[in-house]
ZADREN-96952 format. One record per residue (C-alpha): residue in three letters; x, y, z. Coordinates in steps of 0.001 Angstrom, whole numbers, plus 500000, padded with zeros to 6 digits. Layout:
ZADREN-96952
r	px	py	pz
Ala	X	Y	Z .
...
This chain:
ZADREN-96952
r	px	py	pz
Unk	129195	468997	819862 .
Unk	128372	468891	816349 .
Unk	127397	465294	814424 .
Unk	130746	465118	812962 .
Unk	133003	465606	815287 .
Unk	130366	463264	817456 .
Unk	130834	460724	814465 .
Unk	134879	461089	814670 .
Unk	134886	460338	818499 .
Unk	132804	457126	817963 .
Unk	134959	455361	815299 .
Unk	136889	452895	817559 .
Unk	139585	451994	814488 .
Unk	143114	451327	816175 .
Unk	144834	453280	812995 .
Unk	143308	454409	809835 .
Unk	146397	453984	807270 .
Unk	145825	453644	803630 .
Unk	149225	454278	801553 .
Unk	151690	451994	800803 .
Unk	154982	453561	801542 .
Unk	157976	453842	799597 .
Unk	161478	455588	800109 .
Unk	163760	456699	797077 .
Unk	166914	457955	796891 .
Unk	165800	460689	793606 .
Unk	162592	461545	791225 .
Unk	164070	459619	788875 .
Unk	164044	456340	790592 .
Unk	160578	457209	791643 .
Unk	159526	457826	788310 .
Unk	160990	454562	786784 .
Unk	159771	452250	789608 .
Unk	156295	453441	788934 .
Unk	156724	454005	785019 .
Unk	155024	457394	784683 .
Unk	153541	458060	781481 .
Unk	151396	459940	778837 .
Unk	148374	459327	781153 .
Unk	149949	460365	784269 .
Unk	148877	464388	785687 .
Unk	152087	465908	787692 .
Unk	151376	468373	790173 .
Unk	153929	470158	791159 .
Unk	155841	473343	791314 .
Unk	158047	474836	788515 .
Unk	161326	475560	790727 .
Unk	160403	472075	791896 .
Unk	160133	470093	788274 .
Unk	163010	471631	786678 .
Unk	165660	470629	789032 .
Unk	164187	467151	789362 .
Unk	162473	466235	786595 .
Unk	162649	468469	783249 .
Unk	166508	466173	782189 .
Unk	164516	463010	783047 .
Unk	162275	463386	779564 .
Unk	159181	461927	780991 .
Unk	156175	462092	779104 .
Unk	153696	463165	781742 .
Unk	151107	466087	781753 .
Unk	153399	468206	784706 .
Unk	150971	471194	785752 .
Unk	152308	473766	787665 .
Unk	150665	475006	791007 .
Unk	151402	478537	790071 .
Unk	148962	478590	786827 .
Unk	145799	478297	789525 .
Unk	147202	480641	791638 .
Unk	149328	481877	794922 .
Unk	149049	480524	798270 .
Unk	147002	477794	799865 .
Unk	143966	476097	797937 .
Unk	140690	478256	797533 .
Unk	137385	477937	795995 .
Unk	138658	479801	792577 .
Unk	141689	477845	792865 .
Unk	140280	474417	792533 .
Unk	137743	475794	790072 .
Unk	140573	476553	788017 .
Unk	142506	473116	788183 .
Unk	139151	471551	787614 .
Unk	138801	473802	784135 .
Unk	142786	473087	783457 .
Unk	142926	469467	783828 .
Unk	140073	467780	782235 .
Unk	138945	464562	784038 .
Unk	138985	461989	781141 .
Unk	142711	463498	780503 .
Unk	144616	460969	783377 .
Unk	144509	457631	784947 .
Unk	146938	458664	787976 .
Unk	147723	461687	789795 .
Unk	151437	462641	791314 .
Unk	151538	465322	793833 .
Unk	154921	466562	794280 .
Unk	154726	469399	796684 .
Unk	153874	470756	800012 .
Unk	150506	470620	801564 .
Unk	148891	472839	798949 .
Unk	149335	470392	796683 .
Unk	148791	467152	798082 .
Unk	145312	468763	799212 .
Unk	144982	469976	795714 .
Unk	145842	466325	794459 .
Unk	143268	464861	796585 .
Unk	140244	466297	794742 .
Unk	141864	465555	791728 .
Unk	141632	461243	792270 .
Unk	137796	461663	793130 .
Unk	134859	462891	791345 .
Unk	134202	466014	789783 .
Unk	131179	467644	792375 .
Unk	128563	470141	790886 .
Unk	130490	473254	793211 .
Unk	133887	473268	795398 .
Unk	131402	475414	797778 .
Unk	128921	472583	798252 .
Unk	132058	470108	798704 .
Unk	133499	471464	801432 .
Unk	130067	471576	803087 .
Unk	129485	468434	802485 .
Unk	126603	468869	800005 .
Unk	128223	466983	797926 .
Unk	129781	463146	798259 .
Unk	133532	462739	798248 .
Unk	133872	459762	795704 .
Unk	137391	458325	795358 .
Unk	138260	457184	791439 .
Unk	141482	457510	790578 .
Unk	144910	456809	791889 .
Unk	147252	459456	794310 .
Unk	150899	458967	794302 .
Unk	151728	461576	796957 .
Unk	155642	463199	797119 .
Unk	155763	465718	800232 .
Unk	158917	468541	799299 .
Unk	158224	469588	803291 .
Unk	158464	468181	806267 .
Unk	155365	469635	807820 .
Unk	151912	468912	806450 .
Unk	152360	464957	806464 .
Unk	149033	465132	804223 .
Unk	150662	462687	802096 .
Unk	149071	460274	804169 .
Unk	145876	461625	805657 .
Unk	141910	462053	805459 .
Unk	141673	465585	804701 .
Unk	141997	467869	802474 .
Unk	141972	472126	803705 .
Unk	140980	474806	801297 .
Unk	139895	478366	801368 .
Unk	136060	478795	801902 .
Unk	133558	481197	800965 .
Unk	131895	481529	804909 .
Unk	128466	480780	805835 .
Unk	126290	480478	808690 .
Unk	122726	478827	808652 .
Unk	123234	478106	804818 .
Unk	123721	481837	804287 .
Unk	126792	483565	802728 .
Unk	128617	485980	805052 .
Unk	130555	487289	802569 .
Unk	133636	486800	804365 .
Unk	136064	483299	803885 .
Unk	137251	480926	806732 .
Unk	138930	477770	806158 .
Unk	137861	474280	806162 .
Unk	138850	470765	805622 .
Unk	137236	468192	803912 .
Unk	137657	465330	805729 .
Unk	136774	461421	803909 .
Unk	138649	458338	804402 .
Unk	138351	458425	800432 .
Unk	140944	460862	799882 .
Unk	143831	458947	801471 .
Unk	146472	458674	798900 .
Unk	147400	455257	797589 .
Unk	150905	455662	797647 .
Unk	153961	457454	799624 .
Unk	157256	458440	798472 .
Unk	159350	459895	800452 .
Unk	162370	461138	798658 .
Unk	164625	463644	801368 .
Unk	166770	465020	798337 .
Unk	163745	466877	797346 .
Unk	163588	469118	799879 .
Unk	166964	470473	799358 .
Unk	165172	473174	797410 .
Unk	162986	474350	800496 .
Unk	163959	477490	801905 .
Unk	165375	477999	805761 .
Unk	162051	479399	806724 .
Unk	159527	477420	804807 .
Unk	161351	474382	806173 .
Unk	161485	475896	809378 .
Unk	157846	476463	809684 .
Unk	156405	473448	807776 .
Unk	158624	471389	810525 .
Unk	156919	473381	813246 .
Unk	153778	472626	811951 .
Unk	154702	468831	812017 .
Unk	155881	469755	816117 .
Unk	151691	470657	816186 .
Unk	150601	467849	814590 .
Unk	152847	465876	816924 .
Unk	151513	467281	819789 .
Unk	148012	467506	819728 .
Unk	147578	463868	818423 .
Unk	150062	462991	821770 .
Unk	147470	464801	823831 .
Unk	143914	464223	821801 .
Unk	141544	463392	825058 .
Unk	139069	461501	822750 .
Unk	140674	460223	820056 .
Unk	144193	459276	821151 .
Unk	145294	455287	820519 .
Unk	148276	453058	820992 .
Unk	148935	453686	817794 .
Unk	148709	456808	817564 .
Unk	151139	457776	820693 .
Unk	153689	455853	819321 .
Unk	153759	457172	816033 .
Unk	153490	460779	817946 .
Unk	156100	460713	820411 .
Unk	158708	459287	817583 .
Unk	157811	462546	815381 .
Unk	158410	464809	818832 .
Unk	161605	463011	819346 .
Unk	163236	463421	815748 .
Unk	161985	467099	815274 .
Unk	163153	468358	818380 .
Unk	166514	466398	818013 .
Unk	166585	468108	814821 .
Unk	166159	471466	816039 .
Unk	168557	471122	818252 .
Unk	171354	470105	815968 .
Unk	170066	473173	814183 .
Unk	170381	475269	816923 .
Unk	173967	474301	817970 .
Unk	175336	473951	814375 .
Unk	173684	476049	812481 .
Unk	170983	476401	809409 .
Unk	172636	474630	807324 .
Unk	172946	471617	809329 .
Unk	169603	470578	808357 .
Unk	170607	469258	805294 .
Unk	172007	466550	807464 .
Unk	169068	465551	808620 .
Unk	166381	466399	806064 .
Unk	165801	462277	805727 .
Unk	164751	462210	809546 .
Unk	162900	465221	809102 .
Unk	160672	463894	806137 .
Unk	159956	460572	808121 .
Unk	159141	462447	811289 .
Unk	156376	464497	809347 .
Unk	155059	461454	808058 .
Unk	155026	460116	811192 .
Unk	153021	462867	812675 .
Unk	150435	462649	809523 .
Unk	149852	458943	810634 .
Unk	149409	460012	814350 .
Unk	146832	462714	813781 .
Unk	145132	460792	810860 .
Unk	143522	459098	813951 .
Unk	143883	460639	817099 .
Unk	143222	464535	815135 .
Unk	144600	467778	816027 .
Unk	143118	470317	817950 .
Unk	142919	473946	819085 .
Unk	146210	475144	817796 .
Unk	144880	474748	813957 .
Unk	141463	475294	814721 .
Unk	141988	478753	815857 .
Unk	144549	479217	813506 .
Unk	142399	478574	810094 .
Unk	140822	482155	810590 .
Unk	144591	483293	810856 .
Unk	145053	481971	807524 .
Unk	141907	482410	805605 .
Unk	141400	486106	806603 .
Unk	145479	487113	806602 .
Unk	146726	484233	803846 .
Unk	149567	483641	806677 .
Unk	151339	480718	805639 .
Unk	149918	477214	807405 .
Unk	152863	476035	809673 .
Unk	153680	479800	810040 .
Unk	149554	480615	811676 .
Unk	150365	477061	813752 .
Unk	153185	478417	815621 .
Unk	151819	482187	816156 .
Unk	149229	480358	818517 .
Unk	151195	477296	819670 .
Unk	153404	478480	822402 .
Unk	150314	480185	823814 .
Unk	147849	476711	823887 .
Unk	150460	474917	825543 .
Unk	151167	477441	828504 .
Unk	146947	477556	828457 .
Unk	146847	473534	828701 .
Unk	149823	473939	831424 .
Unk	148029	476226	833636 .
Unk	144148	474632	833567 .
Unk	145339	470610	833630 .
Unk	148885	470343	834477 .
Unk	148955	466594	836133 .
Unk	147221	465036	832513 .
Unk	148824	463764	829555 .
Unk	150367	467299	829196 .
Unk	153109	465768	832168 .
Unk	153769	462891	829560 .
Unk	154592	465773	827130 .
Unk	156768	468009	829463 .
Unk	158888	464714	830749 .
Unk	159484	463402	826723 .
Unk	160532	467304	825975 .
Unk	162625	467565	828711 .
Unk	164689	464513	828559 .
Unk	165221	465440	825039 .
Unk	166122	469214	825874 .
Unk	168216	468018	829115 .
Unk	166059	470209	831275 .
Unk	164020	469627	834300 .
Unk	160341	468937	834296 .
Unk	159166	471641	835125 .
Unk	160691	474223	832739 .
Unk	159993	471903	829865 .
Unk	157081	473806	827892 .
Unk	159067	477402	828071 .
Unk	162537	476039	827183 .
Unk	161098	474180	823631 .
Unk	159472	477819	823098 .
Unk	162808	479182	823717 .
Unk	164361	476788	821150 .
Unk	161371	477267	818680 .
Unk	162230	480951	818791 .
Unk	165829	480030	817716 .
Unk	164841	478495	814868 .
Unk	162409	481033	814040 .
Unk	161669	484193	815794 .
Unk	158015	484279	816292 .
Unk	156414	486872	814558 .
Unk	153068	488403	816739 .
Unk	149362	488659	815312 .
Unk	149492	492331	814878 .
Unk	152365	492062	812393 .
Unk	150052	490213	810104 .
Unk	147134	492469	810277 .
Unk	145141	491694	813009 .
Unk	142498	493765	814370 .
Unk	141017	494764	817670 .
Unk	137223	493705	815616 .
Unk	139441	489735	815340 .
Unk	138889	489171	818659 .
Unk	135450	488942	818749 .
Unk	135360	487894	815098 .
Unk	137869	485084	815443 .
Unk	136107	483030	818147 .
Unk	133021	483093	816647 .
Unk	134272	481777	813631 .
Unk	135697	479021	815221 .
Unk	132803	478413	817124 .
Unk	131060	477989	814028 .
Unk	133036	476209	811461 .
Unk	135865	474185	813448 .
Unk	134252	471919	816218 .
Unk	135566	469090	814454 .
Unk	139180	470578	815823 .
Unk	138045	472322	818718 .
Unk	136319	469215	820227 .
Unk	139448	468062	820340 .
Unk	141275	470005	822832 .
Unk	143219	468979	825949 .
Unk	141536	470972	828250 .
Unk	138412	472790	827097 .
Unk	138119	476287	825514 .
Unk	134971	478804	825282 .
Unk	134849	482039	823234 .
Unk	136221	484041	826387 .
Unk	139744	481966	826404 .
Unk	139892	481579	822638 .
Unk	140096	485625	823434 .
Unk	142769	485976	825598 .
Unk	144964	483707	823664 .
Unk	144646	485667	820611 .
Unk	145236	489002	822919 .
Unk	148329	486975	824395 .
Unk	149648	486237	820689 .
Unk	149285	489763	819657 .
């Protein structure tokens, strides 16, 4: 085990929770509740600001994700929001977004380091300065209230460049936003499968803070099994109503990702987005989207190896809310998870018979923190076979 995941497993806190919380109705109550202003810095994303926010007039700096880039945060990304948004510009920053941007937002409320590169490897301190007001537009990341922040990485091993990229997260107590708003009429905007993947990925987070081995509190649990319960109630409506019935219940779906980002703030996630972060960094496959490719598969693995653990726990809280028996929990949520969204295999993104010898090894090397983490213990040879099984 590496000394930071070591570190993680010794801190004893009940709950690490930073933010205070609000809940709004619209932006615009938001906005006058907080009074933005002329040294405010909105991040967000243009089909985002100008239903929401261009009639409301404000006099912020709004910066849109787009003018960094496509896709999920990256060295040149941040490089690039760094050279856009001068420091001594803004006293608070507003992340209205989805996980690309509260990450984004993060960096922006601490200091400036000498290289993103040498940040994410910790070469350089993470040094909170300025206020976060964090405002998820998914219902998946729930990074609006945790530790870390996941970018993009230039790969090395021993301190040496491998010229390829994995992805990492940047994990400090210092980055916790200071404040949560959780407004449900802004995800109105979010595509069927976006907001079918991004809730997935709140499923995950669910999930492998209910069954962290080393990490897991009271706390935590209880914050878990609520998310479980409202997502898969959600899906369900979903699946006997229709898409559209989610815009029913986009209020419980927000809350139930924040839910899950308080659960895993402490207890962590695991294998499913550890061996998922290659996935992403090599392929670019969307975060929640990578999650679910491998999900399925790590549960049926946990199943198999260390069926009588907390895993039971999981199957009986999934089958009462499925109405099915016990036993037949784990394949009938994958059944309803392929309702939602069809599951699309590894090949269809790219990957190559060379990933599965490539992919373990990367996350041996770069993602003990997540890997440490796991129900039931993993070594390069089973990291394998589920990537063969997803394919």
């Amino acid at each position: 085990m590496d000394a930071f995941s070591a570190s993680l497993m010794a801190d004893k806190r009940e709950i690490v929770f930073a933010p205070t919380v609000y809940k709004f109705q619209t932006f615009a109550q938001m906005a006058e509740e907080f009074k933005l202003g002329e040294r405010d810095v909105v991040l967000t994303n243009e089909f985002i600001y100008t239903p929401f926010m261009k009639e409301l007039g404000l006099k912020c700096n709004f910066v849109f994700q787009e003018k960094f880039g496509a896709g999920e945060p990256s060295e040149a990304m941040i490089q690039t929001m760094y050279d856009a948004i001068p420091y001594d510009s803004y006293d608070r920053v507003i992340a209205v977004g989805g996980g690309a941007i509260m990450d984004l937002c993060k960096l922006l409320g601490c200091k400036r380091p000498d290289t993103v590169h040498n940040l994410y490897f910790k070469r350089f301190p993470v040094v909170h300065e300025k206020d976060v007001i964090a405002i998820p537009t998914t219902c998946g990341t729930g990074s609006e209230c945790t530790n870390i922040s996941v970018a993009i990485v230039k790969d090395e091993k021993d301190g040496v460049l491998t010229g390829g990229e994995t992805k990492l997260g940047l994990v400090s107590d210092d980055i916790i936003p200071n404040k949560v708003c959780l407004i449900p009429d802004l995800l109105k905007t979010l595509p069927y499968k976006p907001f079918a993947c991004s809730a997935i990925d709140a499923l995950v987070h669910a999930t492998e803070s209910f069954l962290s081995p080393h990490r897991k509190t009271m706390t935590s649990e209880l914050f878990s099994e609520k998310a479980m319960d409202m997502i898969l109630k959600g899906f369900k409506l979903i699946d006997e109503k229709g898409k559209d019935a989610r815009f029913e219940y986009l209020d419980e779906f927000v809350t139930a990702s924040f839910y899950a980002g308080i659960a895993f703030l402490k207890a962590g996630c695991g294998p499913v987005h550890g061996m998922s972060f290659p996935l992403g960094g090599t392929y670019h496959v969307p975060h929640g989207e990578s999650n679910y490719m491998l999900f399925g598969a790590i549960m049926d693995y946990y199943d198999a190896n260390k069926p009588d653990g907390e895993i039971m726990k999981f199957k009986e809280l999934v089958a009462r809310i499925l109405g099915c028996e016990v036993k037949d929990a784990i394949p009938e949520m994958n059944a309803l998870l392929q309702r939602i969204l069809p599951l699309r295999p590894l090949r269809d993104c790219g990957f190559t018979e060379a990933d599965f010898k490539i992919f373990p090894q990367s996350v041996e090397t770069n993602q003990q923190r997540l890997m440490t983490n796991a129900y039931y213990p993993f070594d390069l040879e089973s990291e394998e076979a589920i990537y063969r099984k997803c394919y």
